[in-house]
N, C-alpha and C positions, 0 to 999 in steps of 0.2 A: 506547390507554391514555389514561384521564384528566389533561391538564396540572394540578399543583397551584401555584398559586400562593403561597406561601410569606410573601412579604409581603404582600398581602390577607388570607392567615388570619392572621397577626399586625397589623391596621391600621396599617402604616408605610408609608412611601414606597419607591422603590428604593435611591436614593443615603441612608438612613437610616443614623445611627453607628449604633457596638455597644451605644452607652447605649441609644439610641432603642428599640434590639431588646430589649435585655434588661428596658428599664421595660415595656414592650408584652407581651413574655412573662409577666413576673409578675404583669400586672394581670388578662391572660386565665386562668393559671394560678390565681389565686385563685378566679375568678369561677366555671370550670368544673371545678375538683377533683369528682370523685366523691363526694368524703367530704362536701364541704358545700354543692354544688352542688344547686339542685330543678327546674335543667334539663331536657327530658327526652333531651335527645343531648347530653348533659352528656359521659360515656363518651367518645364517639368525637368531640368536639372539643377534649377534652382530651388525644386522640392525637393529632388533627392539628395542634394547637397544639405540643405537645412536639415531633414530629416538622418542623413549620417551624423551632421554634427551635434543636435539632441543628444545622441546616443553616445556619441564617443567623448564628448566634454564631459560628461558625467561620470566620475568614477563608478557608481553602485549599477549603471544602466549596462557600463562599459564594460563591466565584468560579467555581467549576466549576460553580454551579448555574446562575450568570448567562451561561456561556459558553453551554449546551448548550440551554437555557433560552431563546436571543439570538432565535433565528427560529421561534418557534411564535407561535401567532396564533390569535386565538378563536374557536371552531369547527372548531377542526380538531384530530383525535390528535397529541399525542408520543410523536416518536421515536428514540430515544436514537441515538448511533453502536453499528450493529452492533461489538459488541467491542469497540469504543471505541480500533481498533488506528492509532497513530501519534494519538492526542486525547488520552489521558491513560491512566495506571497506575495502579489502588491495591491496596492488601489489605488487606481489615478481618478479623479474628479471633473469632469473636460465637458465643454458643450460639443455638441455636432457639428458645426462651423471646424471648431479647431482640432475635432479628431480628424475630420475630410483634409486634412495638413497632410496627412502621414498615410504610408500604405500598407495595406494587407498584412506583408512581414513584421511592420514594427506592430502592428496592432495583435499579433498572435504572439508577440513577446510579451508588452508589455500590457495588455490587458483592451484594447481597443481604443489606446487612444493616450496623449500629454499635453497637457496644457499649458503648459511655460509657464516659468519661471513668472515673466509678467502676466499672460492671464491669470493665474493663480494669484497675482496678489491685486489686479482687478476685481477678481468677482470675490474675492473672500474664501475663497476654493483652497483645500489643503490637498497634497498627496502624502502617502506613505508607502516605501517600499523595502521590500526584504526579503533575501533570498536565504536559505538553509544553503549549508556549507557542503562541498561535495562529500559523498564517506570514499575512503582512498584503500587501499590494500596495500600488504607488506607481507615478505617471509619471514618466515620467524622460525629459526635454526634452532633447531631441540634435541637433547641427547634422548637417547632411549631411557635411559637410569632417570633423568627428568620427568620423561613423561609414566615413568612406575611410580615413584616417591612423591612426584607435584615439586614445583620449584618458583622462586623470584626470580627474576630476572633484568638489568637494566637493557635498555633498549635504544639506539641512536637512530631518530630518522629524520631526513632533510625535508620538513614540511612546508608546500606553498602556500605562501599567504599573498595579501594586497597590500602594497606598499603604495605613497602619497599621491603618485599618480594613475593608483585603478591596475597597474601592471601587477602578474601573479612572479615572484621570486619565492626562491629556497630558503628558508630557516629551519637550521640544526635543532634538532629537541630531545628529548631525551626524558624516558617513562619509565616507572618501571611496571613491569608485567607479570601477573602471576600465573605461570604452569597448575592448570589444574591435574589432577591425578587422573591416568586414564586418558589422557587427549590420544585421538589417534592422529596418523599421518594423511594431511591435505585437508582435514577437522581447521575451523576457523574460529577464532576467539575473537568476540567485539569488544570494541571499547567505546561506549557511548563517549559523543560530545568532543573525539580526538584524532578527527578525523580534519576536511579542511574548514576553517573560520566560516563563519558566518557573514551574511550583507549587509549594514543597514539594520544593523539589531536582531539578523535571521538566526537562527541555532547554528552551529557548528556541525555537521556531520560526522560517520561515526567510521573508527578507524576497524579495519577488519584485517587478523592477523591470521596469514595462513600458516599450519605447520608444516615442515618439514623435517624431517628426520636425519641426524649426521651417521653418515656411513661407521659401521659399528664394526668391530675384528670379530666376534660371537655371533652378534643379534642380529635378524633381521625380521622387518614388522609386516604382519597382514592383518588389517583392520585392530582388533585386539589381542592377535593370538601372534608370538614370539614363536620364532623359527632359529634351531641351533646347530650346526655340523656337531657331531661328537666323533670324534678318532677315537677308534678298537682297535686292539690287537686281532691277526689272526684265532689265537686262542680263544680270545675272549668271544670273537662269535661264533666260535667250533662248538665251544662248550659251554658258555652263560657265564654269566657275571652280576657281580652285585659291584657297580661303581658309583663313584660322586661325580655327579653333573649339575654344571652350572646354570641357574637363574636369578631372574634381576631383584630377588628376592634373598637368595644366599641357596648354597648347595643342597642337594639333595639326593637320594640314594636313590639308584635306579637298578631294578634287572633288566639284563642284557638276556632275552631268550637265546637258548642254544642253536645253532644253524642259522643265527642269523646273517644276512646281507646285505652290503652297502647299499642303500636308498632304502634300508628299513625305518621306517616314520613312526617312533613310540611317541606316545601324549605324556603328559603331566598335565591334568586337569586342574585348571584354576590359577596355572603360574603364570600366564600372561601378563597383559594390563590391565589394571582394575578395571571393575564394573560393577552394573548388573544386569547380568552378571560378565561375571570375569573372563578372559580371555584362556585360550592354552597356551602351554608350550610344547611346542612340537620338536624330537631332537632325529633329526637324521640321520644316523648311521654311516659311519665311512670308516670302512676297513684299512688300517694304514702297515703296509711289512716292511716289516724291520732291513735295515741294508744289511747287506749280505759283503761286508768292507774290512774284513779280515780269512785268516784261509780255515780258522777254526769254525768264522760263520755259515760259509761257504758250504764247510764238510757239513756239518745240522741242515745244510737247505738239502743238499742231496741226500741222505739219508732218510729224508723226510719223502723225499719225491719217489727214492725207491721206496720204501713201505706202504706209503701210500698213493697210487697211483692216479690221478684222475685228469680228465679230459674237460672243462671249461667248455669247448667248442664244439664238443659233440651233435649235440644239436641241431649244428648249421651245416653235418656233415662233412668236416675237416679235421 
């Protein structure tokens, strides 16, 4: 189906007021009437001139055209929402005379057909119409310690709404949002009903908060299981250890097996982020030596290397 664009057949811009529309309509409407038009598709641009301007004098029509309207691109068919189910509601009330007004595109908008303003108060005929409000997405910047413990949080976002003349503008708002315990990172939290306004009495849509996670000096997340560098001593992974290692929970005692090496991955079962169940923490291993920035250090590293000899590179034959 052919997109029509609606303000190009009336020469206006998008963000155009209702003056704008309405001077642009009656200048086209005089030019192409039928009756004094010597056009010769006089006819049928004085449809589609009527037919844009239905739609764009109407604030509640004029936003539902600009929603559905948002993502088509030239060259390519429109396609309306199958049924339109959870995007909007309407009911227009129209005979067949006055729906053959309007074409194809308006009628997969707005339900197959309008009846103006005046037939509508000829025949006694009512419409009602109402769109549900977009749901809209946001980041939502979360500490780790946040997402172990649960947290409030106020929240600022600039939300579109429909100002007097059907135009979508930015207004400031401000929620607050509660951190459940356990959210992981790219995990989405909804908020019914705060997302964008509703049309014409439609519901409001629903606002969806994606997490992300702030770059942490410790922590870092996979799914529910925490990830830690821990710096050893030589010694300590010559010869084992029993040390305190950090979790988002408070320390806790860990053994260091003997000959261990850096990129050795011990768990702590259960220290992650809540669950159920619970995440781990996993702590890495990284051997860190001491500088060698005095001559008494110096003598101990060489004493060391003579005593104890050994090759690294063996191996690789070097």
């Amino acid at each position: 189906m052919e997109y029509k664009d609606y303000y190009k057949i009336l020469g206006v811009s998008r963000d155009a007021t209702q003056d704008e529309i309405k001077r642009a309509y009656r200048k086209l409407a005089r030019k192409y009437h039928p009756d004094v038009s010597k056009e010769p598709d006089a006819e049928a641009r004085f449809k589609e001139i009527n037919e844009a301007n239905e739609v764009l004098k109407d604030p509640e029509k004029r936003a539902a055209y600009d929603q559905l309207g948002a993502n088509w691109k030239a060259g390519q068919e429109f396609h309306p929402p199958p049924g339109g189910e959870g995007f909007y509601r309407q009911e227009f009330h129209f005979d067949p005379e006055e729906a053959a007004q309007f074409s194809d595109f308006f009628s997969s908008i707005f339900g197959g057909g309008f009846a103006g303003a005046a037939g509508a108060e000829r025949g006694g005929r009512s419409r009602s119409y109402s769109m549900r409000g977009r749901d809209q997405t946001a980041k939502l910047l979360v500490s780790i310690e946040d997402a172990y413990h649960g947290a409030t949080r106020t929240l600022h976002l600039d939300v579109p709404e429909l100002d007097d003349h059907g135009h979508v503008v930015n207004k400031r708002r401000t929620l607050k949002v509660r951190i459940p315990k356990g959210v992981t990172q790219g995990q989405q939290i909804r908020l019914a009903g705060q997302g964008a306004p509703g049309i014409g009495g439609g519901p409001a849509g629903d606002l969806y908060l994606e997490v992300d996670f702030q770059p942490h000096p410790i922590y870092r997340a996979e799914g529910k299981d925490i990830y830690a560098a821990l710096p050893i001593t030589p010694w300590e992974a010559a010869l084992g250890a029993s040390i305190s290692v950090p979790t988002l929970g408070g320390p806790v005692k860990m053994k260091i097996p003997p000959g261990s090496q850096s990129g050795r991955k011990l768990r702590l079962k259960g220290r992650g982020l809540p669950g159920k169940p619970a995440g781990d923490e996993y702590v890495v291993l990284e051997i860190v030596v001491p500088p060698a920035d005095t001559e008494e250090k110096k003598s101990l590293w060489k004493a060391l290397a003579e005593k104890m000899p050994f090759n690294p590179r063996a191996k690789m034959g070097v």
